[in-house]
N, CA, C and O atoms as a GROMACS GRO file, in nm:
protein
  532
    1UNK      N    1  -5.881   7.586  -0.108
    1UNK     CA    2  -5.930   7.469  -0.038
    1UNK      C    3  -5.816   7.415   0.049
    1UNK      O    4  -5.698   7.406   0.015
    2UNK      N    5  -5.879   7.375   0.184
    2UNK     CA    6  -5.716   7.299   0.236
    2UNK      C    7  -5.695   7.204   0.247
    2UNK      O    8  -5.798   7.140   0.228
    3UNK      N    9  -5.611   7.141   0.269
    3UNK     CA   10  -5.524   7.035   0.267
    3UNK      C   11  -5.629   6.906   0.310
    3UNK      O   12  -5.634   6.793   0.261
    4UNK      N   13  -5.715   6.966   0.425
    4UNK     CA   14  -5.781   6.885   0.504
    4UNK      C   15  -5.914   6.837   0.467
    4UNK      O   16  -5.985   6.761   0.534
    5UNK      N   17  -5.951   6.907   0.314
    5UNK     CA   18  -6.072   6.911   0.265
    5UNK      C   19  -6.058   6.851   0.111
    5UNK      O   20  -6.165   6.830   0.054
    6UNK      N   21  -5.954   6.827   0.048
    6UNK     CA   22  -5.952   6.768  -0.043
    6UNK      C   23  -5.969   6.637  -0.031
    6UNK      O   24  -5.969   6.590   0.083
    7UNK      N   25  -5.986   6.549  -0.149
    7UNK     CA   26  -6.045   6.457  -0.139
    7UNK      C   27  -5.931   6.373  -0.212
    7UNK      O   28  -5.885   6.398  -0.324
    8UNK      N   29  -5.891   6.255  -0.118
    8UNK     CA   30  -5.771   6.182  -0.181
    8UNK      C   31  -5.813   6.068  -0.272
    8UNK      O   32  -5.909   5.996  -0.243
    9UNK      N   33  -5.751   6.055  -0.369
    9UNK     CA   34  -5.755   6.001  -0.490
    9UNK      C   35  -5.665   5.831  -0.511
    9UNK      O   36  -5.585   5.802  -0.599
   10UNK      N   37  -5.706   5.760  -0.416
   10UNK     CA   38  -5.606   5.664  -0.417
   10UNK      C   39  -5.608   5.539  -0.559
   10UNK      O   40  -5.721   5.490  -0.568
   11UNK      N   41  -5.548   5.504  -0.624
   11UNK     CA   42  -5.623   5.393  -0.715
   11UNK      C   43  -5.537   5.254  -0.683
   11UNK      O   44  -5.418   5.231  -0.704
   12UNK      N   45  -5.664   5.149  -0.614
   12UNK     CA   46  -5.588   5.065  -0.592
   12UNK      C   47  -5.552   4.989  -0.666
   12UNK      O   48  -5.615   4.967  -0.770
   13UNK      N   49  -5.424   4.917  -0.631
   13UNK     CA   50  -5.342   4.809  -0.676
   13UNK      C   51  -5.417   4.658  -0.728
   13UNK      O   52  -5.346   4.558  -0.715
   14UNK      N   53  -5.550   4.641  -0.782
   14UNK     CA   54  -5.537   4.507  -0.821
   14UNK      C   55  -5.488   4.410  -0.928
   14UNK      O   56  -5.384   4.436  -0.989
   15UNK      N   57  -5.572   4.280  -0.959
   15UNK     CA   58  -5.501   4.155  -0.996
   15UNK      C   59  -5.561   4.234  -1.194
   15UNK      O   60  -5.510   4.229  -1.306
   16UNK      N   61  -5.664   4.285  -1.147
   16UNK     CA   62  -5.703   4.316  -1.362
   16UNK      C   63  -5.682   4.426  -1.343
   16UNK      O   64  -5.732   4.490  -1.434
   17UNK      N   65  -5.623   4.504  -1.255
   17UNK     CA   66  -5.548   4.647  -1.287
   17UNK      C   67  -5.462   4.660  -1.377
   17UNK      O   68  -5.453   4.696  -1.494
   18UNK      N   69  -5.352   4.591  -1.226
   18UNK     CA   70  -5.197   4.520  -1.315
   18UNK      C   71  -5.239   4.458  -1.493
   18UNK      O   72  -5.213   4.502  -1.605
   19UNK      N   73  -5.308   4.348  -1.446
   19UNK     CA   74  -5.319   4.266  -1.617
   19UNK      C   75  -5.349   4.410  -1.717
   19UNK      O   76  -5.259   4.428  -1.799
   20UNK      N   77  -5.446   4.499  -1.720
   20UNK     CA   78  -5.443   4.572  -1.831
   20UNK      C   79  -5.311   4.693  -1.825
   20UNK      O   80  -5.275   4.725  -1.938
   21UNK      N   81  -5.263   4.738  -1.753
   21UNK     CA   82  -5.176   4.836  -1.720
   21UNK      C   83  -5.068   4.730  -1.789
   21UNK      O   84  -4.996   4.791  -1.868
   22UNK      N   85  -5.028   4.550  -1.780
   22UNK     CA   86  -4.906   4.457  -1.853
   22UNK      C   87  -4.948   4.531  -1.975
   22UNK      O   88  -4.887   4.629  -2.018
   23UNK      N   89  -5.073   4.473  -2.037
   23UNK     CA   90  -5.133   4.470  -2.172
   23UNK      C   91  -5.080   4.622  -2.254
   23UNK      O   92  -4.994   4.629  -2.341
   24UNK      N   93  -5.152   4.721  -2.203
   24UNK     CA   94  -5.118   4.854  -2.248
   24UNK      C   95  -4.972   4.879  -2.262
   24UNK      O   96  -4.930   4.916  -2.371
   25UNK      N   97  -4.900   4.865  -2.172
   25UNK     CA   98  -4.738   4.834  -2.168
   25UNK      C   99  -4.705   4.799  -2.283
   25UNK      O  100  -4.659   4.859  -2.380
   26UNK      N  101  -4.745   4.657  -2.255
   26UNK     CA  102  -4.670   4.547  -2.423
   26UNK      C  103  -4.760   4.628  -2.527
   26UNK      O  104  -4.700   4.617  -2.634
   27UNK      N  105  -4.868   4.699  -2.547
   27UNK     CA  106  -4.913   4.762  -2.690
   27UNK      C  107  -4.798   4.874  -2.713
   27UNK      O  108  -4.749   4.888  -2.825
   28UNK      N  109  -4.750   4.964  -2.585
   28UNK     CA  110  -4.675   5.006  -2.685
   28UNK      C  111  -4.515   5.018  -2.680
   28UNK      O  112  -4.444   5.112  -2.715
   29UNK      N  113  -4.476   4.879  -2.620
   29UNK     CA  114  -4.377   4.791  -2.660
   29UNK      C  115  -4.334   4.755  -2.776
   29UNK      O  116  -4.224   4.752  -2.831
   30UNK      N  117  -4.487   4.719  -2.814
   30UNK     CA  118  -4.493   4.643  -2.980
   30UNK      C  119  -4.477   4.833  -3.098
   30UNK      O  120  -4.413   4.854  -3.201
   31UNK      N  121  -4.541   4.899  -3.040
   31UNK     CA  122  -4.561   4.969  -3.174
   31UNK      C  123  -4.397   5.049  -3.142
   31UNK      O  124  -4.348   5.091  -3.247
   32UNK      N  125  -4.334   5.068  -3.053
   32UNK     CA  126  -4.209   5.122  -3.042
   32UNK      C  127  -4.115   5.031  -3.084
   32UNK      O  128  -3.998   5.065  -3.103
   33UNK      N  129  -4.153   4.923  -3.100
   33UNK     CA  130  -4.062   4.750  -3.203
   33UNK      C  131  -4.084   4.812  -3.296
   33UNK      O  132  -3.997   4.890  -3.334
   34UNK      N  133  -4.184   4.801  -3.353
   34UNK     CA  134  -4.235   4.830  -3.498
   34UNK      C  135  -4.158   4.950  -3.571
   34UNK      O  136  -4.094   4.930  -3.675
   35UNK      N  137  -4.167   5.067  -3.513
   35UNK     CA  138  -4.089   5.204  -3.547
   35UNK      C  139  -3.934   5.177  -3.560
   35UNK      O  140  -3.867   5.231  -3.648
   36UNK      N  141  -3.878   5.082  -3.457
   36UNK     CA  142  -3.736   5.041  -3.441
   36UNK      C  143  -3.713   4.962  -3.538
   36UNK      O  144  -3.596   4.966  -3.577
   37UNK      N  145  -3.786   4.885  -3.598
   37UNK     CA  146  -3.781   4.754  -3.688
   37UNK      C  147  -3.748   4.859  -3.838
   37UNK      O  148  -3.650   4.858  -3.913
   38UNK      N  149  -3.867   4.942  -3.841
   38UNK     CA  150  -3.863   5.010  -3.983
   38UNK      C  151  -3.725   5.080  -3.984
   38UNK      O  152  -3.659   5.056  -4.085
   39UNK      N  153  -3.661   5.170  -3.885
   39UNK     CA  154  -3.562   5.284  -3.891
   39UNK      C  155  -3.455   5.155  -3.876
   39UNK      O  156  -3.366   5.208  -3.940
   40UNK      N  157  -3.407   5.045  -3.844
   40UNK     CA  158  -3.356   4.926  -3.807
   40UNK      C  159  -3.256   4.923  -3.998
   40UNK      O  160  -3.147   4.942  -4.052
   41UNK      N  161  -3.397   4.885  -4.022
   41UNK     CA  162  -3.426   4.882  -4.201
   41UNK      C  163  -3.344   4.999  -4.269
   41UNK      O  164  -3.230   4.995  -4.316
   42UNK      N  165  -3.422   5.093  -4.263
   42UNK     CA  166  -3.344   5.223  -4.311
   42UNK      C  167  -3.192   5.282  -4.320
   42UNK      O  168  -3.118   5.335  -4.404
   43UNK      N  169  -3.190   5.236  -4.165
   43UNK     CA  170  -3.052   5.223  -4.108
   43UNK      C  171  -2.936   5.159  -4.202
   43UNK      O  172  -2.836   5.206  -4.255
   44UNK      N  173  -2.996   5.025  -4.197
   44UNK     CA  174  -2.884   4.956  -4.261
   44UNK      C  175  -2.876   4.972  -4.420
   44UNK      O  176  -2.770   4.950  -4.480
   45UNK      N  177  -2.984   5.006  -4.479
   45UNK     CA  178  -2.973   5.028  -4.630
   45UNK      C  179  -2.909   5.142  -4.618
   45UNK      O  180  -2.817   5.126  -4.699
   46UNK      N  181  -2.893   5.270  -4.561
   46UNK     CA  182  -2.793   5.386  -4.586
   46UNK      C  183  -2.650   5.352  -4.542
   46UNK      O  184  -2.550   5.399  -4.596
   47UNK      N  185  -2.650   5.255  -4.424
   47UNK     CA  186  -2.504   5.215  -4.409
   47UNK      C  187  -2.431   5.160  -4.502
   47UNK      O  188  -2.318   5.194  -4.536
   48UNK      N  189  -2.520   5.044  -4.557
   48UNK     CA  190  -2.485   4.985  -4.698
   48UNK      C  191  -2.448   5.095  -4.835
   48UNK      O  192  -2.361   5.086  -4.921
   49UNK      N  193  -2.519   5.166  -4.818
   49UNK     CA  194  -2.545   5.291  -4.960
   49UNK      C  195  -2.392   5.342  -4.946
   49UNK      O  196  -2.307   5.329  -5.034
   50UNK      N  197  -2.366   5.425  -4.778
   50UNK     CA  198  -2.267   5.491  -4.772
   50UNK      C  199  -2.084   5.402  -4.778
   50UNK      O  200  -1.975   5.454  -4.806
   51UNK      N  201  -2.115   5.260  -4.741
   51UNK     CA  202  -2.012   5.208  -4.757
   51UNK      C  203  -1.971   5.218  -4.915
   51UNK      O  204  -1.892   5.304  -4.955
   52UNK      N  205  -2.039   5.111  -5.008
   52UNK     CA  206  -2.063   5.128  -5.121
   52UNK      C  207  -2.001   5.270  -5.209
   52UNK      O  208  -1.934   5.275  -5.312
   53UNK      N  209  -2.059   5.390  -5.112
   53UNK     CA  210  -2.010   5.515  -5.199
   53UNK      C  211  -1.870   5.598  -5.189
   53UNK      O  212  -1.815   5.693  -5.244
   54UNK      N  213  -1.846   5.507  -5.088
   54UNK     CA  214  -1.712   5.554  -4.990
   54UNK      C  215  -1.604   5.456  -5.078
   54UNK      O  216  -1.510   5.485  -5.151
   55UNK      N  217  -1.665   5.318  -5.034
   55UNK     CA  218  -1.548   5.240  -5.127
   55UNK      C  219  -1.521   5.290  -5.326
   55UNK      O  220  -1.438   5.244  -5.405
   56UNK      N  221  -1.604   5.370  -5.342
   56UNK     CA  222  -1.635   5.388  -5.485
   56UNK      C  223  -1.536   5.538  -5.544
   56UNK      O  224  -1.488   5.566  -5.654
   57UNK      N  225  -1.538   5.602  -5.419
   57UNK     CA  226  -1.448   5.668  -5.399
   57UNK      C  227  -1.328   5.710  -5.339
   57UNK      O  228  -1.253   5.807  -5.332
   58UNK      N  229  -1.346   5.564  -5.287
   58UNK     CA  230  -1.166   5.528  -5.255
   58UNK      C  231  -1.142   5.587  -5.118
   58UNK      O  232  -1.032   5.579  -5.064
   59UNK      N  233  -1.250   5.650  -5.061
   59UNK     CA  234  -1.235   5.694  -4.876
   59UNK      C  235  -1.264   5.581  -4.793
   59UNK      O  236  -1.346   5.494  -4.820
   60UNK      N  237  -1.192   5.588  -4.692
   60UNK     CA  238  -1.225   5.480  -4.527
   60UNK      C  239  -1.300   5.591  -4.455
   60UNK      O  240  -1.406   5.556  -4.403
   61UNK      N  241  -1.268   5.706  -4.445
   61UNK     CA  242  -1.348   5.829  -4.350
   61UNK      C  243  -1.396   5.935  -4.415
   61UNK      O  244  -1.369   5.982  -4.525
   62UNK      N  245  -1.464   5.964  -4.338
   62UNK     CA  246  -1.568   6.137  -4.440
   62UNK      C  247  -1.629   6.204  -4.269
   62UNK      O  248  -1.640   6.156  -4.156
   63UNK      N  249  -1.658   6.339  -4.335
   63UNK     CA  250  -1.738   6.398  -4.230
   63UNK      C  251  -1.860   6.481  -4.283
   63UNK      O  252  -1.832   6.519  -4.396
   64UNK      N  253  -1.963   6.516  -4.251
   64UNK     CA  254  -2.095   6.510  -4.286
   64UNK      C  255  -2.090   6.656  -4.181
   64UNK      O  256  -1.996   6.679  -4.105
   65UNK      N  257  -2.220   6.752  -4.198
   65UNK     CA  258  -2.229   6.822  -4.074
   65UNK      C  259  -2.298   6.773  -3.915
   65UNK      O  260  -2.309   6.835  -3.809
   66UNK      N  261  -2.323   6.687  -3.941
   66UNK     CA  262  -2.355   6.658  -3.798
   66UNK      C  263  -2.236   6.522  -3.771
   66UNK      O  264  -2.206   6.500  -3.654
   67UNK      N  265  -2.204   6.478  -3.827
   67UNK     CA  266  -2.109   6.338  -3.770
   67UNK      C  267  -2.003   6.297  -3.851
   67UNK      O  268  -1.995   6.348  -3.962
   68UNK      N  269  -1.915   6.209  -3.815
   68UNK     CA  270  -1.812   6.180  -3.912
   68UNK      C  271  -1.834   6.033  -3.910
   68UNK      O  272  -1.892   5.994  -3.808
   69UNK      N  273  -1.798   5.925  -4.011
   69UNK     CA  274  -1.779   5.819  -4.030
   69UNK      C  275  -1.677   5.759  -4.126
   69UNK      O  276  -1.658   5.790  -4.243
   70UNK      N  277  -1.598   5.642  -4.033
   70UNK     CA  278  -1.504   5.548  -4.100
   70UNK      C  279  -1.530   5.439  -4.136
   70UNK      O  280  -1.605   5.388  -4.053
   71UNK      N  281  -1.497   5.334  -4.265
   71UNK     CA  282  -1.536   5.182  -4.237
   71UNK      C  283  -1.472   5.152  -4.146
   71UNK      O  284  -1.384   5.220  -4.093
   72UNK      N  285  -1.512   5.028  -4.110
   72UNK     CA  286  -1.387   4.915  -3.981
   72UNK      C  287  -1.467   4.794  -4.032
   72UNK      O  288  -1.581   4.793  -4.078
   73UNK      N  289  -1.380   4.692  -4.013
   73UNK     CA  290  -1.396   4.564  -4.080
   73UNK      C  291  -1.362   4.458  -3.966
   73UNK      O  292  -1.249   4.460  -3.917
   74UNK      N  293  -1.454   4.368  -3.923
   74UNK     CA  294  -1.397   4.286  -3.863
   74UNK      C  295  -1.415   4.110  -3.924
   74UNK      O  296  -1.476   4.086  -4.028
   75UNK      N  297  -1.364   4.024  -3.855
   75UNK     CA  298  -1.376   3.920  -3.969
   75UNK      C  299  -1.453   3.815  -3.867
   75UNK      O  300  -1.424   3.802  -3.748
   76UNK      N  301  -1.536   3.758  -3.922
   76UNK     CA  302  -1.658   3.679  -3.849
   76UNK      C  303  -1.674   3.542  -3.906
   76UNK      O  304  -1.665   3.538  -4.028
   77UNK      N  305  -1.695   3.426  -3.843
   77UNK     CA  306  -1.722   3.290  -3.894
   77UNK      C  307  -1.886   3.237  -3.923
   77UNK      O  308  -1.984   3.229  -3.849
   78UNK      N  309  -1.866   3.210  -4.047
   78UNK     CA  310  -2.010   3.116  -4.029
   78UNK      C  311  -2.007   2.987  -4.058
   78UNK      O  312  -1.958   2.958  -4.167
   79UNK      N  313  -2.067   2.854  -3.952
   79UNK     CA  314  -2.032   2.776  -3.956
   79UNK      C  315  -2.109   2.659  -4.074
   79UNK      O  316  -2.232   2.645  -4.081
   80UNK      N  317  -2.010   2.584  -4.157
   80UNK     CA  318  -2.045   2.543  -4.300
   80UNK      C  319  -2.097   2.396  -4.264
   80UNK      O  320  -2.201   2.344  -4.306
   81UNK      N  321  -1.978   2.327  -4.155
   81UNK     CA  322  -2.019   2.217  -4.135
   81UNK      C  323  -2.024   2.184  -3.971
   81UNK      O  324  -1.910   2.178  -3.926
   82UNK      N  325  -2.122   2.163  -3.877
   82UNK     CA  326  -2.094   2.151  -3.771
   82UNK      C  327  -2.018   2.032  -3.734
   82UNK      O  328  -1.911   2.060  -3.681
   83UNK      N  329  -2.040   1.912  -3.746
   83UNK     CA  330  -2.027   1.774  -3.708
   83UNK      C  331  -1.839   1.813  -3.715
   83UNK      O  332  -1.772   1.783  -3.616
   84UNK      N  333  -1.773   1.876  -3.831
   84UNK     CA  334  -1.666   1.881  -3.880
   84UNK      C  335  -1.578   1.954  -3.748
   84UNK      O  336  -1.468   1.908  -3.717
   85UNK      N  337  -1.644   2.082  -3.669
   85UNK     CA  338  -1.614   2.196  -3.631
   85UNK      C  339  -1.635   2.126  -3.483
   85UNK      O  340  -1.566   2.162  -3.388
   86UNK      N  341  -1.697   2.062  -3.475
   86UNK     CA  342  -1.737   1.968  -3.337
   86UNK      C  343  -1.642   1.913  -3.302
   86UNK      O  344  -1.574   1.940  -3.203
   87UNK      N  345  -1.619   1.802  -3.407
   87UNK     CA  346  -1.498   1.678  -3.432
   87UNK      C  347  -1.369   1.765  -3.377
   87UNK      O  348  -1.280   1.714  -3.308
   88UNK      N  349  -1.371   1.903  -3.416
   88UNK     CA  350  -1.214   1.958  -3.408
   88UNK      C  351  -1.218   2.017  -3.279
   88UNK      O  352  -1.110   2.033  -3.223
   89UNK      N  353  -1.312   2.050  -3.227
   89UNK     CA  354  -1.381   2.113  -3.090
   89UNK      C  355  -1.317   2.008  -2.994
   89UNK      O  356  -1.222   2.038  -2.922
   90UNK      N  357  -1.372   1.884  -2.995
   90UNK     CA  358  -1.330   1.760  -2.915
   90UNK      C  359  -1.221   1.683  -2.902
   90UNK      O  360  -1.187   1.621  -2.802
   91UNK      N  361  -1.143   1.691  -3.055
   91UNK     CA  362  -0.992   1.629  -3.070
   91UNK      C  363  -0.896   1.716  -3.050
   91UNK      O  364  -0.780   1.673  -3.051
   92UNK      N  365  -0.920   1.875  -3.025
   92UNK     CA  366  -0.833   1.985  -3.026
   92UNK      C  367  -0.874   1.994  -2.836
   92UNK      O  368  -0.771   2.020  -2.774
   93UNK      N  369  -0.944   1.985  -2.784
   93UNK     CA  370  -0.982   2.054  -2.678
   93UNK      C  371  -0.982   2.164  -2.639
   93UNK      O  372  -0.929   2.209  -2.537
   94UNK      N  373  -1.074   2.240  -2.758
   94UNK     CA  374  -1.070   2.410  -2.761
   94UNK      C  375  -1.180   2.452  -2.756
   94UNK      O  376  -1.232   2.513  -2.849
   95UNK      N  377  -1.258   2.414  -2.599
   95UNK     CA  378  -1.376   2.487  -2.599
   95UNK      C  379  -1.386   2.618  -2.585
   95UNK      O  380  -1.489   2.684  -2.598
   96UNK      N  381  -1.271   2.662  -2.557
   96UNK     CA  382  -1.302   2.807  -2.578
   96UNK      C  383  -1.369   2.877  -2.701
   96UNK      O  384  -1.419   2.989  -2.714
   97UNK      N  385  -1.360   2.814  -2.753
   97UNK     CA  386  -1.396   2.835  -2.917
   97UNK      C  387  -1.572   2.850  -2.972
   97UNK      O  388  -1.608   2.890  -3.083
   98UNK      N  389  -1.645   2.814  -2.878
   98UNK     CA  390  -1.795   2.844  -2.886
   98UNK      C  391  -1.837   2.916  -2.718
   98UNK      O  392  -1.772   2.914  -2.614
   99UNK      N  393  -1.943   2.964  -2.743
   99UNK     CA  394  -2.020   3.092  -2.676
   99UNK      C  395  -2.061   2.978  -2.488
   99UNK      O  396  -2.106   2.867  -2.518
  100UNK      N  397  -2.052   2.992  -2.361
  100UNK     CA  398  -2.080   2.933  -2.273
  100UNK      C  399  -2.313   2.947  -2.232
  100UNK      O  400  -2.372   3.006  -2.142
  101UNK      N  401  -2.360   2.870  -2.338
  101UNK     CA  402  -2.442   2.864  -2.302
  101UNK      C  403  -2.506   2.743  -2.349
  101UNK      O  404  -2.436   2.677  -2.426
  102UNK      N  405  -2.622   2.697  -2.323
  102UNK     CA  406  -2.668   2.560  -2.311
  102UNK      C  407  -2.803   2.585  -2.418
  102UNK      O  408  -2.867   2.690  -2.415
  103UNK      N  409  -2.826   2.500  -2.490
  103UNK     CA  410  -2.951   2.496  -2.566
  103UNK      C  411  -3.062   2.423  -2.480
  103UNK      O  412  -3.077   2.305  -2.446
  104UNK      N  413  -3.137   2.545  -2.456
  104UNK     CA  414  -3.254   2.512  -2.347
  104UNK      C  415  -3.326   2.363  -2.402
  104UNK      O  416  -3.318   2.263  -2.330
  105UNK      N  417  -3.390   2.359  -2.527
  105UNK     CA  418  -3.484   2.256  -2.563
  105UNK      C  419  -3.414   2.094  -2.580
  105UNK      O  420  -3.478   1.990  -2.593
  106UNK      N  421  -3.261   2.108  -2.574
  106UNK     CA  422  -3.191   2.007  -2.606
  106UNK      C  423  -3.161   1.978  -2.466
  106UNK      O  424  -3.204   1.864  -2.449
  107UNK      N  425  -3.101   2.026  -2.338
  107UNK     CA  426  -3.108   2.005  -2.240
  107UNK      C  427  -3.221   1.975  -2.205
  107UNK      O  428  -3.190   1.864  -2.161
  108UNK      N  429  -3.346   1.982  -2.183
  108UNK     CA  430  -3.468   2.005  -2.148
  108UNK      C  431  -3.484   1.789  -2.184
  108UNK      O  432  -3.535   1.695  -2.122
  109UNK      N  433  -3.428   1.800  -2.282
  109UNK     CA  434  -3.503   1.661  -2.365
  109UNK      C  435  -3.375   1.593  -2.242
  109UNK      O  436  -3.425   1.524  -2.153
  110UNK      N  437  -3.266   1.606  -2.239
  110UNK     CA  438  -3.160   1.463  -2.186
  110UNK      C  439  -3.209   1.470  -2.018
  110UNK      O  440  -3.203   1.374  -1.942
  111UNK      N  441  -3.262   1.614  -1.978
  111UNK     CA  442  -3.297   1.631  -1.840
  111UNK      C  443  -3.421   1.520  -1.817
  111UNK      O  444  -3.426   1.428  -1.736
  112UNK      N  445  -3.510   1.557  -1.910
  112UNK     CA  446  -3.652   1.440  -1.903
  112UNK      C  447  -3.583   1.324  -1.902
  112UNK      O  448  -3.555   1.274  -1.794
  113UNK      N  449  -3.550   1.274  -2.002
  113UNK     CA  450  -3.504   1.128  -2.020
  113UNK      C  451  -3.402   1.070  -1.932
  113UNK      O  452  -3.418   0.950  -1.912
  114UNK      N  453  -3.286   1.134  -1.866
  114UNK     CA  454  -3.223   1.086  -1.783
  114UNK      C  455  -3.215   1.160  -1.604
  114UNK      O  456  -3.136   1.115  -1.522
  115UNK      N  457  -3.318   1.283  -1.569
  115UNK     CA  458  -3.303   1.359  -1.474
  115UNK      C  459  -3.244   1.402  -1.460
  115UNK      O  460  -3.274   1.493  -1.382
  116UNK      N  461  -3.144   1.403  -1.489
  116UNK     CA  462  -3.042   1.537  -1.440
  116UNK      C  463  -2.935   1.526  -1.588
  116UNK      O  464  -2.944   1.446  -1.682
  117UNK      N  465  -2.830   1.647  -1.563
  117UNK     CA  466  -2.780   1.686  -1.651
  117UNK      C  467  -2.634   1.699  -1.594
  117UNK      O  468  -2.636   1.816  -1.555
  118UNK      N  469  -2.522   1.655  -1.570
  118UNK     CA  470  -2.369   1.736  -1.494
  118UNK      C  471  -2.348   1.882  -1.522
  118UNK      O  472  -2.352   1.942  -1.629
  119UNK      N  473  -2.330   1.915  -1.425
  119UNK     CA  474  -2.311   2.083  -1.449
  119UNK      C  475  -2.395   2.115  -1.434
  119UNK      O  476  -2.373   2.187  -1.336
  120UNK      N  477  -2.509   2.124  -1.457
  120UNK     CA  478  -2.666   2.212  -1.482
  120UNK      C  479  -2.738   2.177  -1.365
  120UNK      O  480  -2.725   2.066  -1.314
  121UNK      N  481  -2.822   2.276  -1.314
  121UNK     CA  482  -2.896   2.308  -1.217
  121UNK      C  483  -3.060   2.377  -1.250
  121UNK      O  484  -3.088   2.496  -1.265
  122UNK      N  485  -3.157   2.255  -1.254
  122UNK     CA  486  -3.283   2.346  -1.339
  122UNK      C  487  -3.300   2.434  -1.237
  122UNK      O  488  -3.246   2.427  -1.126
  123UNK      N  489  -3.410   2.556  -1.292
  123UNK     CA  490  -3.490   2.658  -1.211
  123UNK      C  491  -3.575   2.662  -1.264
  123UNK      O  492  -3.569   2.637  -1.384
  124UNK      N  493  -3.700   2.696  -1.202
  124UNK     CA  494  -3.832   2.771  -1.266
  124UNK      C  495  -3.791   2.920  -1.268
  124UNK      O  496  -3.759   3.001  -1.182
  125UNK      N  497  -3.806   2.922  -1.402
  125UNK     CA  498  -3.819   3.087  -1.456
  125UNK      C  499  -3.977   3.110  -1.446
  125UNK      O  500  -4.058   3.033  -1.497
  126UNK      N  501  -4.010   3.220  -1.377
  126UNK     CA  502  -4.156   3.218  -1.369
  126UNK      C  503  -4.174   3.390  -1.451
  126UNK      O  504  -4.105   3.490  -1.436
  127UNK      N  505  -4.283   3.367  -1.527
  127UNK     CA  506  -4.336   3.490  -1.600
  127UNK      C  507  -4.497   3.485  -1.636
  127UNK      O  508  -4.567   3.384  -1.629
  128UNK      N  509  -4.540   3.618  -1.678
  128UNK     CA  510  -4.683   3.616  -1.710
  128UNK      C  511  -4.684   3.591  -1.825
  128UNK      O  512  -4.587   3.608  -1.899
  129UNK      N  513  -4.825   3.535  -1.867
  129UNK     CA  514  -4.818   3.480  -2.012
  129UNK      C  515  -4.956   3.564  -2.047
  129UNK      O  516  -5.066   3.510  -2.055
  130UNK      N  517  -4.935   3.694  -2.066
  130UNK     CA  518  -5.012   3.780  -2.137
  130UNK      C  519  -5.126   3.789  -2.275
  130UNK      O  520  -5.060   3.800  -2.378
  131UNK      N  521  -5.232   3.788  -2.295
  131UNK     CA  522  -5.308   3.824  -2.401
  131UNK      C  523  -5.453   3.908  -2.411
  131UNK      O  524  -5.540   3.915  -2.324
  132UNK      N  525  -5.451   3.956  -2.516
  132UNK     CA  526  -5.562   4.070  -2.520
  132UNK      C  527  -5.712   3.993  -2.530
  132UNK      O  528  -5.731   3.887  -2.589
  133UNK      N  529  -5.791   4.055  -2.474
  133UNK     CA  530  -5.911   4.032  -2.520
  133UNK      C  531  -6.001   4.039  -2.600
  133UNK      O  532  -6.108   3.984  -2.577
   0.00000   0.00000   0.00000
């Protein structure tokens, strides 16, 4: 058949195209979460298992046939008292000391109540707000 006789197949672009083509997307968004969530799981109970069996036998490193693994330890804060850690935040002047980002819902509230905020600049974040039928 030639070129000139086939019959073109176009599928257009519309507004409930797109919406089910989002939908189908996010279904298997969700079930590729889901698979990640379980092996997520798995994951960390053998990491746990193998630390555990390593420290039990007195190794930091081992090698396996497909991979090798070492512990490494790093040391992490969790915070006990904020008001305390604040207080030292403000009398030390060590903001370096927390992460540079803004708590959307707490800004959101001083922006309503007083319009504006120093430093901050609102935007509309615009997105679809997706659901199945």
């Amino acid at each position: 058949m030639s070129v000139l006789h086939m019959k073109r197949t176009v599928k257009k672009i519309t507004v409930g195209s797109l919406i089910d083509n989002l939908s189908e997307l996010r279904e298997q968004r969700r079930a590729l979460a889901k698979q990640d969530d379980a092996l997520k799981k798995e994951y960390d109970e053998q990491e746990l298992q193998l630390i555990e069996l390593m420290d039990a036998e007195g190794c930091t490193k081992s090698t396996g046939r497909l991979a090798s693994a070492g512990i490494s330890s790093t040391t992490v804060f969790n915070t006990t008292d904020w008001e305390a850690f604040m207080a030292y935040l403000i009398k030390s002047k060590q903001g370096h000391l927390v992460q540079r980002r803004v708590s959307a819902p707490a800004v959101m509230e001083v922006f309503m109540a007083k319009g504006k905020v120093p430093g901050l600049e609102p935007f509309e974040k615009r997105s679809i707000n997706l659901r199945n039928l």
